[in-house]
Structures are given as C-alpha cells and as structure tokens.
FINU-138422 format. One record per residue (C-alpha): residue number from 1; residue in three letters; x negated, y negated, z. Coordinates in nm, 3 decimals, padded with zeros to 5 digits. Last residue first. Layout:
<recs>
(rec NUM ALA (X Y Z))
...
</recs>
This chain:
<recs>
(rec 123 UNK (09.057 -12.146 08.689))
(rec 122 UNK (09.440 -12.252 08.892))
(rec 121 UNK (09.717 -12.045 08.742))
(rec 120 UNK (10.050 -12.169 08.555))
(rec 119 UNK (10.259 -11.902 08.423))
(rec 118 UNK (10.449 -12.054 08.135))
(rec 117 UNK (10.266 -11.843 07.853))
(rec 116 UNK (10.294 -11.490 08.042))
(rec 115 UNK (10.325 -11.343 07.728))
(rec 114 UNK (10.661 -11.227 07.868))
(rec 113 UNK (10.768 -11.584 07.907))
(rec 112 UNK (10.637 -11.701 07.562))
(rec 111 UNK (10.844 -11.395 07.413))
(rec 110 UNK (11.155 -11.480 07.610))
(rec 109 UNK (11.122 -11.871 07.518))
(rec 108 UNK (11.066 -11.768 07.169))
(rec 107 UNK (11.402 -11.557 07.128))
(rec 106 UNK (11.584 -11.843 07.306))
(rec 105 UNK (11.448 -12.103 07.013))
(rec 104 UNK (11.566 -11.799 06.744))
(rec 103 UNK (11.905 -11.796 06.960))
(rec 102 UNK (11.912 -12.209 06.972))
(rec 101 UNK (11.904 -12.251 06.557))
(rec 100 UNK (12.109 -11.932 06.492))
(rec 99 UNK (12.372 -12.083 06.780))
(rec 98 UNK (12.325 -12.427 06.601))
(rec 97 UNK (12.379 -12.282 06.241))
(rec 96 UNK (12.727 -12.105 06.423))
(rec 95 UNK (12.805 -12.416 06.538))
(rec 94 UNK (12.746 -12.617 06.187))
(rec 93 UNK (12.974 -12.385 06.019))
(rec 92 UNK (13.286 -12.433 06.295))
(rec 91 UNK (13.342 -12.765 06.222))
(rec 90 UNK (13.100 -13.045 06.071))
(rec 89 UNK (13.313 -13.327 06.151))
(rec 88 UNK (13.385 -13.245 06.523))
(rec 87 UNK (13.026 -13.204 06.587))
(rec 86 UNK (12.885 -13.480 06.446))
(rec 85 UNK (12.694 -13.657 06.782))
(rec 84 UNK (12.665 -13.295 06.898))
(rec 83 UNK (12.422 -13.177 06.570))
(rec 82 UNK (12.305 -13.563 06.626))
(rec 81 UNK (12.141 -13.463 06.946))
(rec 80 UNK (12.079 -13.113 06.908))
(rec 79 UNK (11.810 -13.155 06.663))
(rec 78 UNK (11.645 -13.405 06.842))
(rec 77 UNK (11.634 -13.182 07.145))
(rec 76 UNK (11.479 -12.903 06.981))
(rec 75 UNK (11.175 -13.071 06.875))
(rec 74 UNK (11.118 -13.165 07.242))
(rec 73 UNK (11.175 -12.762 07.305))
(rec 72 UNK (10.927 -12.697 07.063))
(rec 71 UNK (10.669 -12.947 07.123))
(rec 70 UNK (10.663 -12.858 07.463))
(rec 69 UNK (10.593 -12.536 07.411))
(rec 68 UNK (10.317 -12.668 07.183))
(rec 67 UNK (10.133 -12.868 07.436))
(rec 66 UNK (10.167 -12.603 07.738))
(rec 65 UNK (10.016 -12.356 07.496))
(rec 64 UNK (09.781 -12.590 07.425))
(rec 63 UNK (09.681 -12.648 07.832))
(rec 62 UNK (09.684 -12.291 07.847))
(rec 61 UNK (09.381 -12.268 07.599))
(rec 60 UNK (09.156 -12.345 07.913))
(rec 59 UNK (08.974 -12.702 07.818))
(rec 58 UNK (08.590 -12.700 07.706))
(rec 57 UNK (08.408 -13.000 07.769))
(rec 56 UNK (08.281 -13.265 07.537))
(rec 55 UNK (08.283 -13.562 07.701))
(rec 54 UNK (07.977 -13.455 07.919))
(rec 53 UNK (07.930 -13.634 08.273))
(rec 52 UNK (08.098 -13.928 08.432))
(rec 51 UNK (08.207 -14.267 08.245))
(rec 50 UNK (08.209 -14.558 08.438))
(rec 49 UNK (08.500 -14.632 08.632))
(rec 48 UNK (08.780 -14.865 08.490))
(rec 47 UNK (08.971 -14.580 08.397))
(rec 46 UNK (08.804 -14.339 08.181))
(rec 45 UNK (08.639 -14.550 07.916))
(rec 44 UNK (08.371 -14.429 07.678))
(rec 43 UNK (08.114 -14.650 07.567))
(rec 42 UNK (08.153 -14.832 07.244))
(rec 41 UNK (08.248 -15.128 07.342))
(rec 40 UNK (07.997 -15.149 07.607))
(rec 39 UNK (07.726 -15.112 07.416))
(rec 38 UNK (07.833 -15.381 07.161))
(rec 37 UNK (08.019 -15.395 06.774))
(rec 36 UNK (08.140 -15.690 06.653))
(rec 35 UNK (08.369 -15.588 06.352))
(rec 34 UNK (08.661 -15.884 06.357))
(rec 33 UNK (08.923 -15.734 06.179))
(rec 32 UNK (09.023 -15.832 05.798))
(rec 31 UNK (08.797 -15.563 05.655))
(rec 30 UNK (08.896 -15.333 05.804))
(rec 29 UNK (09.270 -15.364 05.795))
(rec 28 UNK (09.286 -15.442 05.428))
(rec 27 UNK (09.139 -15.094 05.393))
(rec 26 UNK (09.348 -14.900 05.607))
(rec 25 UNK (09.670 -15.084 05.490))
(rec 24 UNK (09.548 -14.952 05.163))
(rec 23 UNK (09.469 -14.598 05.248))
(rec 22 UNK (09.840 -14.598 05.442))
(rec 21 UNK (09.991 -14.727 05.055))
(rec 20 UNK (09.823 -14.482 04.852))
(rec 19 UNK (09.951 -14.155 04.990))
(rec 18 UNK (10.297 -14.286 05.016))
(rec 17 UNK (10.251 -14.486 04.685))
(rec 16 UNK (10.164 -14.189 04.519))
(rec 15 UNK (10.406 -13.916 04.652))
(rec 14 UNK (10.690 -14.200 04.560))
(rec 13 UNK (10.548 -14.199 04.177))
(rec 12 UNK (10.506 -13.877 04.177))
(rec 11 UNK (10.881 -13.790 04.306))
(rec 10 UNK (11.044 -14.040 04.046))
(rec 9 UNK (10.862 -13.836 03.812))
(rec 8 UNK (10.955 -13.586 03.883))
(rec 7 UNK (11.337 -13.670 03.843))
(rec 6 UNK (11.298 -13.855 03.539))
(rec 5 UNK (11.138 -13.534 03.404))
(rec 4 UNK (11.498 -13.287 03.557))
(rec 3 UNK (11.697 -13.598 03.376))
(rec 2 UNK (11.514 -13.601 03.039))
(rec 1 UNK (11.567 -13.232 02.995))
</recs>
C-alpha cells in the first residue's frame, strides 16, 4: 500500500511544480522587464505599413480545416519517424500498430476528401 501512495504522490508533487513552475517564470518575468508602454507599441503591426481596417474579421472555417489537417498529417510524421528509426527491433508487432496507426489516418483522409475538406475555393 505504501508503494501505489509513494507513487501519487510522486505524481502530485511533479503535477505541482509543472503547474507552478511556468506561473513563476511568468511572474519573475514581469516584473524583471522593462514595462514602458507607448502608442506605438501598442499598435498593431502588419509589416512595416500602418495598420488597415478592423482586426477583428471573420475568416472562412476552411482556413481551420486546413489548420487541423495539417496538424494531423504533421502529427503523423513524428510518429513514423522513430517507428522506422526502430523498426528492426520492434518486429512484426510494431508494423501491424503502424498499419492500424496509418489505416485510421487513411480512413480520415477519405472522409475529409469526401467532405470536400481539401477543396480549395476562392469566397
């Protein structure tokens, strides 16, 4: 019984410190940074240029859908890396994982293609 409570709270403390540690940093940060706040500062910057209409416009939801396909394939990638990297150690378990892995990836491509997800039109 002593392990399993050693073991929690082992996890607490870590779930503290990593919650506790970025608030912190935050802190120390702010105060130790010069605060000298001006107009110009605190305009919005879009190049060099001066700042042109309303920042607050409405995008098309494609450009999210864009975003998170991305996201997934990108994701993808850095799984296959070291799943190739391995390979030869892991056998023929970690192939069959990685076919699961790519199908259920393939199975979201076809459903974001028949959605008409990655068909890019001019508004």
């Amino acid at each position: 019984m002593e392990k399993y409570i050693n073991s929690y709270v082992i996890v607490t403390v870590f779930l503290i410190l990593g919650i506790a540690f970025p608030i912190f940093v935050l802190w120390l940060g702010s105060l130790l940074r010069p605060n000298k706040p001006t107009q110009e500062k605190q305009t919005t910057y879009e190049s060099g240029n001066d700042p042109v209409g309303d920042s607050q416009i409405r995008f098309n939801v494609r450009y999210y859908l864009y975003a998170l396909m991305f996201v997934v394939f990108d994701v993808e990638t850095v799984f296959l890396y070291p799943w190739a990297v391995a390979y030869k150690q892991l056998g023929l378990f970690a192939l069959v994982e990685m076919l699961i892995f790519a199908g259920l990836l393939l199975i979201g491509l076809v459903y974001a293609w028949k959605k008409k997800v990655l068909k890019w039109n001019s508004i």
